[in-house]
GUTIMI-321441 format. One line per 2 residues: number of its first residue (from 1); their letters; for each residue x, y, z of C-alpha. Coordinates in steps of 0.25 Angstrom, whole numbers, plus 5000, padded with zeros to 4 digits. Example, Ala and Ser with C-alpha at 12.3 -4.5 7.8 and 13.67 -1.06 7.14 Angstrom:
2
1> AS> 5049:4982:5031; 5055:4996:5029
// end
This chain:
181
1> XX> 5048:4871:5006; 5035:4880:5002
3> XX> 5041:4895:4999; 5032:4908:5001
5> XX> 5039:4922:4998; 5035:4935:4999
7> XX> 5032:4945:4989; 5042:4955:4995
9> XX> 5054:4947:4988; 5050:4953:4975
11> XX> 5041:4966:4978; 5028:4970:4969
13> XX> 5029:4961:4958; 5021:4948:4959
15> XX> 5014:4942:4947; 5012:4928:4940
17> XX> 5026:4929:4936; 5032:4930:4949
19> XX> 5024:4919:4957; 5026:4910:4946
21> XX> 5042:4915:4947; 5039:4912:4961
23> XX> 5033:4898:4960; 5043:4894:4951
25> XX> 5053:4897:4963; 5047:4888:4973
27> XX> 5037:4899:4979; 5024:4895:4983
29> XX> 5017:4908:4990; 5019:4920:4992
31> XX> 5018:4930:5007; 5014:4944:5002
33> XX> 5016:4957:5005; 5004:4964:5000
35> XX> 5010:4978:4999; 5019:4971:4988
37> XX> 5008:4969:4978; 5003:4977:4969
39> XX> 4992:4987:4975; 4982:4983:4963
41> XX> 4982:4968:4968; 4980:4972:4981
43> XX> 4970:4977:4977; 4962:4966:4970
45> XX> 4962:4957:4982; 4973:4949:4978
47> XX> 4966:4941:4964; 4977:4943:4954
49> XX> 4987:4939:4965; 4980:4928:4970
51> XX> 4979:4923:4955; 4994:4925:4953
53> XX> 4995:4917:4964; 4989:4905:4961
55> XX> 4993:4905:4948; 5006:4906:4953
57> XX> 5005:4895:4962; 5008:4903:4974
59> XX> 5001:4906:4985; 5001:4920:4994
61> XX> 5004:4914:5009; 5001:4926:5014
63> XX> 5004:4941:5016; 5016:4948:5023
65> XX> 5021:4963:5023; 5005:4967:5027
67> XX> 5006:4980:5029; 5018:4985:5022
69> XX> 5017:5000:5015; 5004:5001:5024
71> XX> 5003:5013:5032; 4994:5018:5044
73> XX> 4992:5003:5049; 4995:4999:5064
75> XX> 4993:4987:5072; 4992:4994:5086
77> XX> 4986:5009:5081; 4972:5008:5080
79> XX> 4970:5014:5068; 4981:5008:5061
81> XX> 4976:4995:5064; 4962:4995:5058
83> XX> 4969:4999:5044; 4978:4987:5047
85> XX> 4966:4980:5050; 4959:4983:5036
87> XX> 4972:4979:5029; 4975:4967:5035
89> XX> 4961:4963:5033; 4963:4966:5021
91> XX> 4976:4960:5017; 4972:4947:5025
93> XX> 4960:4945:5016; 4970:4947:5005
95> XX> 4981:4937:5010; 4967:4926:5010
97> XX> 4962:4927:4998; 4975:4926:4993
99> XX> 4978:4913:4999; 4988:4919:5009
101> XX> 4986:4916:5025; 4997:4923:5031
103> XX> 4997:4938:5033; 5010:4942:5040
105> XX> 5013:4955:5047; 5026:4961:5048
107> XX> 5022:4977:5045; 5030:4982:5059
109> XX> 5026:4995:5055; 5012:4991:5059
111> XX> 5020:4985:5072; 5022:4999:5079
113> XX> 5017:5001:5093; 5009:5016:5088
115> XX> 5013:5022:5102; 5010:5009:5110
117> XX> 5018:5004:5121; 5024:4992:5115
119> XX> 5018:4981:5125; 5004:4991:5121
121> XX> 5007:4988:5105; 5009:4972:5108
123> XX> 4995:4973:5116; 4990:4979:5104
125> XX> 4995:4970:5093; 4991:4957:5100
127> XX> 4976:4963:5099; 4978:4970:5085
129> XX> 4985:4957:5080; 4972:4949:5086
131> XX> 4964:4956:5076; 4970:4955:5063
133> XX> 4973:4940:5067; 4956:4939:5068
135> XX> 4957:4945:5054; 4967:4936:5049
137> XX> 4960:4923:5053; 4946:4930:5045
139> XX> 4954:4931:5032; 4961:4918:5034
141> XX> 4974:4922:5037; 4985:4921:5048
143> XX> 4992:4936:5052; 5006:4932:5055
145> XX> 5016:4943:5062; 5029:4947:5058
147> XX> 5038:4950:5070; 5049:4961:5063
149> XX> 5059:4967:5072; 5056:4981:5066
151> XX> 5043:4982:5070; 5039:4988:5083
153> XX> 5030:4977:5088; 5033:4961:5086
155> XX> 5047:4962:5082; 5051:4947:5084
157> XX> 5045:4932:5085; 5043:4933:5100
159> XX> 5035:4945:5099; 5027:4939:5085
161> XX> 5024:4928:5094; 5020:4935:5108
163> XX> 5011:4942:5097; 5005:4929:5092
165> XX> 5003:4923:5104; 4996:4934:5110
167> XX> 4987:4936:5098; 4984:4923:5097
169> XX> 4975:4920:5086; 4978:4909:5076
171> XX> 4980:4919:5064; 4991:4926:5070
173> XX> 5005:4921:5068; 5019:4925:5067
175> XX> 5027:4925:5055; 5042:4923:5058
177> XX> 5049:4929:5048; 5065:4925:5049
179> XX> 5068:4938:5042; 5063:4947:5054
181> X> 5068:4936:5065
// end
């Protein structure tokens, strides 16, 4: 069995010592949260991470938790979606060079319907969704949505997967997360 975990079990703090604790334990990679890491890596692009990483033996399989702390960001207002545009872009180039593939998206507070009709938000997302999924497949990486049943829109597996279909681009997935079943 490979295991990957996610940097929210321990909060802020991850250096060598801890990827190598990590490793020790069976750990092979690691699904970030980037609002976890420290402000000045962000920053750099990643390199002392993606160092760390490799030294470590671990590999980041992608990044999760996208949007958390983030304010002003929408997937059906119009503005709110072209910042989530530049930061998606941006984080998704990120996930790449460090190795990661997998970007999932779970931020239901980016999931609200802004005043739509709720079959007018879902019209919405498939075409929103369509966009960052072109954006996905140029940074080499796959866009994965989390249904939660707090969120406004795709609140379980049927309605992730009636997403998916009707998006249907081969960078988009769902990510089924037993947690939020």
């Amino acid at each position: 069995m490979r295991l990957a975990l996610s940097n929210i079990a321990w909060g802020r703090v991850l250096d060598g010592a801890m990827l190598a604790w990590l490793r020790d334990r069976g750990v092979e990679g690691l699904e970030l949260a980037p609002g976890l890491l420290d402000e000045r890596e962000m920053e750099r692009g990643g390199r002392e991470l993606r160092g760390m990483l490799e030294d470590a033996d671990v590999r980041c399989v992608g990044f999760h938790s996208l949007f958390f702390g983030m304010e002003g960001l929408s997937l059906v207002e119009e503005e709110g979606f072209g910042r989530l545009c530049a930061v998606y872009k941006w984080l998704a180039g990120w996930c790449a060079g460090l190795g990661g593939e997998l970007m999932t998206l779970g931020s239901p507070v980016v999931r609200r319907c802004e005043g739509l009709a709720r079959e007018e938000a879902e019209r919405v997302l498939v075409e929103r969704f369509g966009v960052l999924a072109g954006m996905s497949a140029r940074c080499g990486v796959r866009l994965l949505i989390e249904p939660l049943a707090q969120a406004e829109l795709v609140r379980d597996w049927c309605e992730g997967l009636a997403l998916v279909e009707a998006v249907g681009h081969g960078s988009f997935g769902l990510q089924m997360d037993t947690r939020t079943m």
